[in-house]
KETORMI-748620 format. One line per field, with one value per atom (N, C-alpha, C): x, y, z; residue number from 1. Coordinates in steps of 0.2 Angstrom, whole numbers, padded with zeros to 4 digits. Layout:
KETORMI-748620
c1 <- X | ...
c2 <- Y | ...
c3 <- Z | ...
nr <- NUM | ...
end
This chain:
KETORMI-748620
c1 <- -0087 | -0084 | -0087 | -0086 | -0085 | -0084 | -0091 | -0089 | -0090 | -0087 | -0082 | -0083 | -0085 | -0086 | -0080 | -0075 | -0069 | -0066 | -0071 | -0069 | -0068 | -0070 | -0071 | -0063 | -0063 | -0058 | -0051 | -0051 | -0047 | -0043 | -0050 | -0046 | -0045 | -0046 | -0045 | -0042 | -0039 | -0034 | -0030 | -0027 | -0022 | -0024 | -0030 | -0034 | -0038 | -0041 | -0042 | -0035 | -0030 | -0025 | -0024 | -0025 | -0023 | -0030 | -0035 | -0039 | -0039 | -0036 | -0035 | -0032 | -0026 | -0018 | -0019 | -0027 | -0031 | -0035 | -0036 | -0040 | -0045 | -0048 | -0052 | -0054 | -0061 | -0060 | -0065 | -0062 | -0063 | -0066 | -0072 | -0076 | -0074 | -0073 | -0075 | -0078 | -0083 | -0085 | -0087 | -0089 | -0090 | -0098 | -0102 | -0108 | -0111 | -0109 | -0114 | -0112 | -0108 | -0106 | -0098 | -0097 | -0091 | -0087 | -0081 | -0074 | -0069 | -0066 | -0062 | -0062 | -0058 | -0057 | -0049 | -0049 | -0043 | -0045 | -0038 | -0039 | -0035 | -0032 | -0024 | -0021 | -0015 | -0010 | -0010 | -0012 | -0012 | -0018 | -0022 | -0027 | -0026 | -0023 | -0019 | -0016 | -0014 | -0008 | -0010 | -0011 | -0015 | -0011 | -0013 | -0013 | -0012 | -0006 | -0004 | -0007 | -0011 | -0015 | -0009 | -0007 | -0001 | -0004 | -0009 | -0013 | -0016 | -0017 | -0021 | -0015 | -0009 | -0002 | 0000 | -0001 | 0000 | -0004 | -0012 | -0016 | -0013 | -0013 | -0011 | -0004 | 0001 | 0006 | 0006 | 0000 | -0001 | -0004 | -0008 | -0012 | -0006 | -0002 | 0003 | 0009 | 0007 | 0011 | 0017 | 0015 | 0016 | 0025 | 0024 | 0032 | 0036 | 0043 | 0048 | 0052 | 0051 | 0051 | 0045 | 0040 | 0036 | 0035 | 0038 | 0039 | 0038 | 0031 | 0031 | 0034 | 0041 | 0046 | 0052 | 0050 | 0051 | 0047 | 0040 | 0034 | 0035 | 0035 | 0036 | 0044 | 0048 | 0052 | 0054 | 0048 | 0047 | 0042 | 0038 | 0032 | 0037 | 0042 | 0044 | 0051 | 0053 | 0056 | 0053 | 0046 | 0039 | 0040 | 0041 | 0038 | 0031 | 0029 | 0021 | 0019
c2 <- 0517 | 0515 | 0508 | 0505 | 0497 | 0496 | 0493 | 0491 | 0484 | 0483 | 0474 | 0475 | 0468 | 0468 | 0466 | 0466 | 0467 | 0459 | 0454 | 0447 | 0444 | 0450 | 0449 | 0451 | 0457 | 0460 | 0458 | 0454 | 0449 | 0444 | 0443 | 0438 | 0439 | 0444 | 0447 | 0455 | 0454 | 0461 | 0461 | 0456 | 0458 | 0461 | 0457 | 0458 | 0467 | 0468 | 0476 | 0482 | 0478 | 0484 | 0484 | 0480 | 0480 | 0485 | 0485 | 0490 | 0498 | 0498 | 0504 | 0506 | 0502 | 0506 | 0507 | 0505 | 0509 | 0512 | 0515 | 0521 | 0520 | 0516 | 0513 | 0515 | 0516 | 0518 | 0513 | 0509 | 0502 | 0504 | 0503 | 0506 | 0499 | 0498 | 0493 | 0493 | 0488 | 0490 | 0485 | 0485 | 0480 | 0483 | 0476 | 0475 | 0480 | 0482 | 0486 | 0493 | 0495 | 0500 | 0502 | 0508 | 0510 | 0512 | 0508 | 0509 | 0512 | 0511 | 0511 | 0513 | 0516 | 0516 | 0515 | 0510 | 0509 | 0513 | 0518 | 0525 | 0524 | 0528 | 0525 | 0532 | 0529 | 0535 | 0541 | 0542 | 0550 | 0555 | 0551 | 0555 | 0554 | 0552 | 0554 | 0558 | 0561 | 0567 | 0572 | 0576 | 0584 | 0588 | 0594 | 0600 | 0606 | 0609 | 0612 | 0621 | 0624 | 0630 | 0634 | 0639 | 0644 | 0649 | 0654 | 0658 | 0655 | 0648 | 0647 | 0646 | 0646 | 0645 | 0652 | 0655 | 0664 | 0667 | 0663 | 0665 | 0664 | 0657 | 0654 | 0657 | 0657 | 0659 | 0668 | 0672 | 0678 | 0677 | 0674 | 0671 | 0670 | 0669 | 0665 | 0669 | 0676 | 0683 | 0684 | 0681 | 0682 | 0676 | 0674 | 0672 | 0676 | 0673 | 0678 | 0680 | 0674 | 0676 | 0677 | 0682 | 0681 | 0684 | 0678 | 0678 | 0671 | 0673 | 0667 | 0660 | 0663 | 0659 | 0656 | 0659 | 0658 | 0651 | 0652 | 0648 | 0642 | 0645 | 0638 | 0631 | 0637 | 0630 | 0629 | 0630 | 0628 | 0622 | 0621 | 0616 | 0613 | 0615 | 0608 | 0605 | 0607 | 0604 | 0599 | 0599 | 0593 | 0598 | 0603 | 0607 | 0607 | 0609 | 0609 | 0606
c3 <- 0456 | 0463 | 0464 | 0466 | 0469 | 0476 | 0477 | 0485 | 0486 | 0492 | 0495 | 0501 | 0504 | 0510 | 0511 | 0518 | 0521 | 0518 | 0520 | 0520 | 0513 | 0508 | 0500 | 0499 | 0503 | 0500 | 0503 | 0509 | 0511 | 0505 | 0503 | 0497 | 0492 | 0489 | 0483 | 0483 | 0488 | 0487 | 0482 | 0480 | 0473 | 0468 | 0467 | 0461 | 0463 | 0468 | 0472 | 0469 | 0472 | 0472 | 0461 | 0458 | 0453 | 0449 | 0451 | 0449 | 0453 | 0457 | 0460 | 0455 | 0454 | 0449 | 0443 | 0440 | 0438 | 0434 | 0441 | 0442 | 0447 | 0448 | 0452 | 0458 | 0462 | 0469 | 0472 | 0478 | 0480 | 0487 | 0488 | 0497 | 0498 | 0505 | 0509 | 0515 | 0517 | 0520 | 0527 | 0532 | 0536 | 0540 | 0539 | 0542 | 0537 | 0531 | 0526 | 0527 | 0531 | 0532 | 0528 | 0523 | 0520 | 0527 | 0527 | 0531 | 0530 | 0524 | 0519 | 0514 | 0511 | 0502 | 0501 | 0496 | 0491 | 0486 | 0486 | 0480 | 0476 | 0469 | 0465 | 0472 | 0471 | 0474 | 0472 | 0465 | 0464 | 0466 | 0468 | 0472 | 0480 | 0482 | 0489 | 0491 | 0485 | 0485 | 0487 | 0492 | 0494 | 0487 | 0486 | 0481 | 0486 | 0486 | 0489 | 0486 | 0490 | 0490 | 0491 | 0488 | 0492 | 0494 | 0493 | 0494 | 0503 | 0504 | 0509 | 0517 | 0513 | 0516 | 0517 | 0514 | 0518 | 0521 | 0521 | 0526 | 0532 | 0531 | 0539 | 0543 | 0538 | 0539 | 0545 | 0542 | 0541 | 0549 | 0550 | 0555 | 0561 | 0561 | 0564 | 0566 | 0564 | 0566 | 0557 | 0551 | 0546 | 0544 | 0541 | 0537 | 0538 | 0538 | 0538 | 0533 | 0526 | 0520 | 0517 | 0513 | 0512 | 0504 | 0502 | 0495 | 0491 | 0485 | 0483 | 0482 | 0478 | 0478 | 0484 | 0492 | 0496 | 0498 | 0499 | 0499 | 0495 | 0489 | 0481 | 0486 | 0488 | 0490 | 0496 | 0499 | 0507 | 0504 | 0500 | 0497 | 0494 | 0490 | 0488 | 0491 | 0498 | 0503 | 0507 | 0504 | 0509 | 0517 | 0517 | 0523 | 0526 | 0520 | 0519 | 0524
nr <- 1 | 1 | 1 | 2 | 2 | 2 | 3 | 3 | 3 | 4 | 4 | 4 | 5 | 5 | 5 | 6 | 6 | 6 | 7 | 7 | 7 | 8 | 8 | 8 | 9 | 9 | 9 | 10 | 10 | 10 | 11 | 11 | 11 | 12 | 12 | 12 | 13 | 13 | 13 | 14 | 14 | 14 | 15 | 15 | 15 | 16 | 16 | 16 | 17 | 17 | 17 | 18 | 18 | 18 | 19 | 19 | 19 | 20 | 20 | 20 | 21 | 21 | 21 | 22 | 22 | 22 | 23 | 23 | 23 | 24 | 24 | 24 | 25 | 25 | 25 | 26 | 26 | 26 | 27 | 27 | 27 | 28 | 28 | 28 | 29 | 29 | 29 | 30 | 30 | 30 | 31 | 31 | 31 | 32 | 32 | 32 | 33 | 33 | 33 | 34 | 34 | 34 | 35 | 35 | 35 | 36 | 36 | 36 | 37 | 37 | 37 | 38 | 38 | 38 | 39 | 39 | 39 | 40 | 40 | 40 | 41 | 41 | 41 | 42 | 42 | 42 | 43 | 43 | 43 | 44 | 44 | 44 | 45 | 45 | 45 | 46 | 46 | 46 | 47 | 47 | 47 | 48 | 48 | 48 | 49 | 49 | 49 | 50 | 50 | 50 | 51 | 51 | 51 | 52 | 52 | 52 | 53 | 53 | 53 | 54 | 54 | 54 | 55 | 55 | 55 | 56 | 56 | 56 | 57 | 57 | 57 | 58 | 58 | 58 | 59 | 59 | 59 | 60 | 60 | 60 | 61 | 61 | 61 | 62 | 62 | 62 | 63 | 63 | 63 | 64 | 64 | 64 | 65 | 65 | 65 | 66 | 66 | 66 | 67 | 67 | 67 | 68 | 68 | 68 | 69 | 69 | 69 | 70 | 70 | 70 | 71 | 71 | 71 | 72 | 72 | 72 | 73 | 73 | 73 | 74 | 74 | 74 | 75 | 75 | 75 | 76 | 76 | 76 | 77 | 77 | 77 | 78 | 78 | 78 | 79 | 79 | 79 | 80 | 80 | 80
end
């Protein structure tokens, strides 16, 4: 992990983003302090828990389909 002060990383964003794409995770920070992070994109991605989706679901007076493969494609609708 790599850390850059704001005004560094001003200048040298391109050169930032091209180590992120990577793999790279880039802190930034102002007055010493981490701000930011430039992540690669595939660590941005949340990971969808289906088990913690019918907690909540269940929580919330239960689903109306309550079926795996109901759930699987409500998640790959980007419902989630």
């Amino acid at each position: 992990m790599t850390q850059i002060s704001l005004a560094d990383a001003k200048a040298r964003l391109s050169e930032l983003v091209n180590q992120a794409e990577e793999g790279e995770i880039i802190e930034i920070t102002r007055r010493g302090k981490v701000v930011a992070r430039l992540v690669p994109a595939e660590i941005v991605r949340p990971k969808i828990d289906i088990e913690s989706l019918k907690r909540h679901q269940a929580s919330l007076g239960g689903p109306r389909e309550n079926t795996d493969e109901a759930l699987r494609a409500w998640k790959d609708e980007s419902k989630y």
